[in-house]
C-alpha positions in Angstrom: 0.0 0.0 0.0 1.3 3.5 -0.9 2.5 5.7 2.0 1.1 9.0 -0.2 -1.7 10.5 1.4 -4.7 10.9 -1.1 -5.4 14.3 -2.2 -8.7 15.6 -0.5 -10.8 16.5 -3.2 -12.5 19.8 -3.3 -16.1 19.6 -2.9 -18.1 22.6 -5.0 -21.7 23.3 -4.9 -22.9 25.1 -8.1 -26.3 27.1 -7.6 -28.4 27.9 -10.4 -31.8 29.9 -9.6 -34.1 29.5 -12.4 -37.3 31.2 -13.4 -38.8 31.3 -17.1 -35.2 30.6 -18.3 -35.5 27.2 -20.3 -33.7 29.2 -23.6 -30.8 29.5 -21.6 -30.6 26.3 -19.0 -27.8 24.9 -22.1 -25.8 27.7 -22.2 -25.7 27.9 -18.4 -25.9 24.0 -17.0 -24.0 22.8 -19.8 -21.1 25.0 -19.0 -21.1 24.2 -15.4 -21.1 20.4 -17.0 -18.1 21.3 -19.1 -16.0 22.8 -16.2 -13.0 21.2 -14.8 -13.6 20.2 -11.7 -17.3 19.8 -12.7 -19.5 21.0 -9.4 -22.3 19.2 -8.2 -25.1 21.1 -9.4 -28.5 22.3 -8.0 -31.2 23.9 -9.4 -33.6 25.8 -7.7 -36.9 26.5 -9.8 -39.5 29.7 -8.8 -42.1 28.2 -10.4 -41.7 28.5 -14.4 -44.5 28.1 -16.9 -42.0 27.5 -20.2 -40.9 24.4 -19.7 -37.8 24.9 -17.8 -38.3 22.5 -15.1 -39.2 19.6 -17.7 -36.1 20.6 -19.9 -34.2 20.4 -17.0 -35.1 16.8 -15.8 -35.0 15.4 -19.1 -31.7 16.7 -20.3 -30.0 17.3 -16.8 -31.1 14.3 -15.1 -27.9 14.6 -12.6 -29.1 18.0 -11.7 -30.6 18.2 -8.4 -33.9 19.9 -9.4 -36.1 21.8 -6.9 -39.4 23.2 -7.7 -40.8 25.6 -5.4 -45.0 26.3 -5.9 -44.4 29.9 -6.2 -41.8 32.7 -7.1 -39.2 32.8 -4.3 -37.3 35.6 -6.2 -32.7 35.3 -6.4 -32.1 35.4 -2.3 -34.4 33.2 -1.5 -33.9 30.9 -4.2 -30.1 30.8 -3.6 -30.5 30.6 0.6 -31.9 27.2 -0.5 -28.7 26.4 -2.1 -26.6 27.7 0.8 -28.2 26.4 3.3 -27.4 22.6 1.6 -23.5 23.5 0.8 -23.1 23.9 4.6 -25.8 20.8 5.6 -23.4 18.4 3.2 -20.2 20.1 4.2 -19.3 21.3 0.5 -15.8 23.8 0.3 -17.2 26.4 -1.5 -20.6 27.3 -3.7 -20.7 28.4 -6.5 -23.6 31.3 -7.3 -24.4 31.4 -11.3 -27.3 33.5 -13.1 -29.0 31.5 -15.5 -28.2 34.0 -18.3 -24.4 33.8 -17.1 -21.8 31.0 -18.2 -18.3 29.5 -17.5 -15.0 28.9 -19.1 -14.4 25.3 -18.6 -11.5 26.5 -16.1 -13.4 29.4 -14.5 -14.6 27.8 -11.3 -10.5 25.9 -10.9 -9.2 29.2 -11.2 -11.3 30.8 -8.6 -10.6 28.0 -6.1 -6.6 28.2 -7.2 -6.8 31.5 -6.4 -8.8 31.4 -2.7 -6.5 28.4 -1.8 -3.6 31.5 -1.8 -5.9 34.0 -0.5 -8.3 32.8 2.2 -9.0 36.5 3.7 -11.6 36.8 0.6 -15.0 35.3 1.7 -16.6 35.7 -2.4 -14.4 35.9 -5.4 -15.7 36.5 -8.6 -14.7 36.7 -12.6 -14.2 39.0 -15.0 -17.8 39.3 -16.4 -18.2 39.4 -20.7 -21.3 40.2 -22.1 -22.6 37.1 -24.3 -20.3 38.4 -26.9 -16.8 37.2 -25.6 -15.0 40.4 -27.1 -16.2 43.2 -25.1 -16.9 43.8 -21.1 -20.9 43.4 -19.5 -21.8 47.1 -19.4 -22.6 46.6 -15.7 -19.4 45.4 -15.1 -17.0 47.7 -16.1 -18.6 50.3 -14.0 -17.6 48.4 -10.7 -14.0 48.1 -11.8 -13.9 52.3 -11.7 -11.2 53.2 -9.4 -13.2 54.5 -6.6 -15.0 50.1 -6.3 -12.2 48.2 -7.7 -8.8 50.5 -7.2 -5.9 50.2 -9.3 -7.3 47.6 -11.9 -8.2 49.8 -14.4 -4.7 51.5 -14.0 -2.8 48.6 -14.4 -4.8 47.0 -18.0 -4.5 50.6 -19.4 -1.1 50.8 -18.6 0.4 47.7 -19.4 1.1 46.9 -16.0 1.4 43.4 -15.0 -2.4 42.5 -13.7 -2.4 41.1 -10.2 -4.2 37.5 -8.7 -6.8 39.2 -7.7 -8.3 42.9 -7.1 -9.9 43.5 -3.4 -13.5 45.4 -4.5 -16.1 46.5 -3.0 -19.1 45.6 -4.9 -19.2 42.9 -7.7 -22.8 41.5 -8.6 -23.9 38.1 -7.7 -24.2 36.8 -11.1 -21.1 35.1 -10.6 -19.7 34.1 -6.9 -17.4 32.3 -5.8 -18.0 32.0 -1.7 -16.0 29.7 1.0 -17.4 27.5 3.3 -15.5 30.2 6.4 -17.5 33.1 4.8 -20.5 31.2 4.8 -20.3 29.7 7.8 -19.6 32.8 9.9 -22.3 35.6 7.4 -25.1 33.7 6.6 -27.2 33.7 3.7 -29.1 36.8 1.6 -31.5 38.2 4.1 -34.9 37.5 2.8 -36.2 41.0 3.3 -35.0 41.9 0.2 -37.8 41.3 -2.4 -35.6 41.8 -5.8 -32.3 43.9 -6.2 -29.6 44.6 -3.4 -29.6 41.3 -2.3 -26.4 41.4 -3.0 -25.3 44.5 -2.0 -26.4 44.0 1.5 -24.1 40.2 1.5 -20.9 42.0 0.3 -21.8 44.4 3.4 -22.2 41.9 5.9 -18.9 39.9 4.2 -16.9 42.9 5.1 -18.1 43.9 7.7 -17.6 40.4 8.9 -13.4 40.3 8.2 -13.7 38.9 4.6 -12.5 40.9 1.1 -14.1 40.4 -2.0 -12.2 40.2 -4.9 -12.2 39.4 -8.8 -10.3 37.4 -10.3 -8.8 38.8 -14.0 -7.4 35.0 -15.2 -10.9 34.0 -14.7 -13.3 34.5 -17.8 -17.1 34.1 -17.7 -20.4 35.6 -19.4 -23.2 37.6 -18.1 -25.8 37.6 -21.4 -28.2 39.7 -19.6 -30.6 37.6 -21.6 -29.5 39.1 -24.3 -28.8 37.1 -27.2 -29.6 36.5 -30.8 -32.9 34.8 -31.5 -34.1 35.1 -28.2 -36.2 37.2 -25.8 -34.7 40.0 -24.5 -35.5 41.7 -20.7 -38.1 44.2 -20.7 -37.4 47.5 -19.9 -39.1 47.4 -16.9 -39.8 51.4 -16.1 -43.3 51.3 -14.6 -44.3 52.7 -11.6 -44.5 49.4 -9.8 -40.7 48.2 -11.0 -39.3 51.5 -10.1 -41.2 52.3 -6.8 -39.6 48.1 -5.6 -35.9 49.4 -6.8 -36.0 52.6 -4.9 -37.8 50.7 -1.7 -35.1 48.3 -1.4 -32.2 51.0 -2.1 -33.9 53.1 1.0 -33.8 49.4 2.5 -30.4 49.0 2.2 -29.5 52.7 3.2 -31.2 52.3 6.4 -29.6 49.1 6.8 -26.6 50.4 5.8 -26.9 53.8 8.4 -24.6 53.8 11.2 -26.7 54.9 13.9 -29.3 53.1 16.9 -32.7 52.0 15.9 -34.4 54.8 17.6 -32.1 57.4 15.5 -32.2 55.8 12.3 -36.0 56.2 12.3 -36.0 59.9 13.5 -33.4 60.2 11.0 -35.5 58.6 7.8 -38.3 60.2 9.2 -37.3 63.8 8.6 -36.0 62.4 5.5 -39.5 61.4 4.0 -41.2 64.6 5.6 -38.8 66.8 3.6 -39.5 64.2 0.3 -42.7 65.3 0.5 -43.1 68.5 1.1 -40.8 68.8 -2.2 -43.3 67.0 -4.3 -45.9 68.4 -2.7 -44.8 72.1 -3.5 -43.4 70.7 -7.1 -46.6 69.6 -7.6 -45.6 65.9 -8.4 -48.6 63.3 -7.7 -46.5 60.3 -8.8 -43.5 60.8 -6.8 -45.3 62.0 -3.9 -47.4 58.7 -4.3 -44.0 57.0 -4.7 -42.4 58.5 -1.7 -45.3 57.6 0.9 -45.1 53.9 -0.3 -41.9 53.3 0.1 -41.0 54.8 3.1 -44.4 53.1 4.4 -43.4 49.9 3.2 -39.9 50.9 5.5 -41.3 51.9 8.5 -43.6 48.6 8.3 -40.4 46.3 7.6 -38.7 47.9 10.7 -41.9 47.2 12.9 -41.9 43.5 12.0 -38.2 42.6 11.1 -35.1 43.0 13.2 -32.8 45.6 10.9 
């Protein structure tokens, strides 16, 4: 018998939240299939009417497939996920979008590179749009100076790119995040309806002793759903789409606010008096409309939810 000690293998939980997406489940299962290591993978379904959960058992049938009976939204959906990569003890999970994809070494060079840097809780890729030669539009404005410092100077300039880049803020679309970080932050608070999900993680990350960082030798795709021959995202600028976004950035402000409960709402409080009195003498229904619900909506979350 061989006196070498076997080589622990790395165990990697790829999560894959999934709603209305079965025009993309190839282009984002099938890389994670192609990957090297390949992850186990598990699907978490919000309740799709397209086919997407039948496409997925009949051409994935190693896919762990679960299909909630309603819409549980991204943090949600993923904290189902999490919760299982610490329950079966996996090293690290893996968060993908299903409009987003992998290199077939992405994932081994995010692990390679956390083995050598285990102060960053998430790591992340450099995100492509679906075309591989140009940058997700989203993406190159978190790697301005002021989120991502240094990275930009050192492409422009020729200067030999580092590992990795400590940032502040990198979407979820693509995370790399250790069992340590996991373990000791949690998982998306579920307050968050849609958006800033994320944004409040890579806060409590931080806060909690853990960097974030990208990853430049890693290579991946955020499509954005975008992509030829198939739907495209609406432009959602309704009232109802665009009161949610500015209720869960107030959200995360107040979350975000460095002050005692008692002074955070005295603070918001003159905050959405003064709002309204603006849109009041502006003469501005909709905003005024806008600014009572979502400071309503606020108030109510702080009543029932420990913030």
């Amino acid at each position: 018998m061989s006196n070498k000690k076997r080589k622990r293998v790395i165990k990697i939980l790829a999560i894959v939240v999934t709603y209305n997406g079965i025009d993309w489940i190839d282009y984002c299962i099938g890389s994670l299939i192609s990957s090297t290591p390949t992850p186990d993978i598990i699907c978490i379904d919000n309740n799709s009417t397209d086919g997407t959960q039948q496409f997925i058992a009949e051409h994935y049938p190693n896919v762990e497939l679960v299909k909630s009976e309603k819409n549980l939204g991204f943090g949600k959906g993923n904290n189902l996920g999490l919760r299982q990569c610490i329950d079966e003890g996996y090293d690290y999970a893996f968060l993908l979008n299903q409009d987003a994809r992998v290199e077939p070494d992405t994932i081994q060079k995010l692990v390679a590179t956390h083995k050598q840097n285990t102060q960053y809780g998430v790591l992340s890729p450099i995100h492509r749009a679906y075309d591989n030669s140009i940058l997700d539009e989203n993406f190159t404005f978190m790697l301005r100076s002021s989120n991502t410092p240094k990275y930009i100077s050192h492409a422009m300039l020729g200067i030999e790119l580092k590992d990795i880049y400590e940032t502040k803020f990198v979407n979820a679309a693509l995370w790399l995040i250790s069992n340590e970080c996991l373990l000791k932050v949690g998982f998306f608070d579920p307050i968050f309806t849609h958006y800033c999900e994320d944004d409040d993680f890579l806060d409590r990350v931080q806060n909690s002793g853990f960097k974030v960082g990208i990853v430049p030798s890693a290579l991946a795709n955020h499509a954005r759903n975008q992509k030829d021959g198939l739907p495209t995202q609406e432009d959602t600028k309704n009232l109802r789409s665009v009161t949610n976004r500015d209720y869960v950035n107030l959200l995360l402000r107040f979350k975000r606010y460095q002050a005692r409960q008692r002074s955070k709402i005295l603070y918001f409080l003159r905050e959405m008096l003064s709002e309204i009195f603006l849109h009041a003498i502006m003469l501005d229904p909709q905003n005024l409309k806008k600014t009572v619900l979502i400071y309503y909506r606020l108030f109510k979350a702080v009543r029932t939810t420990k913030l």
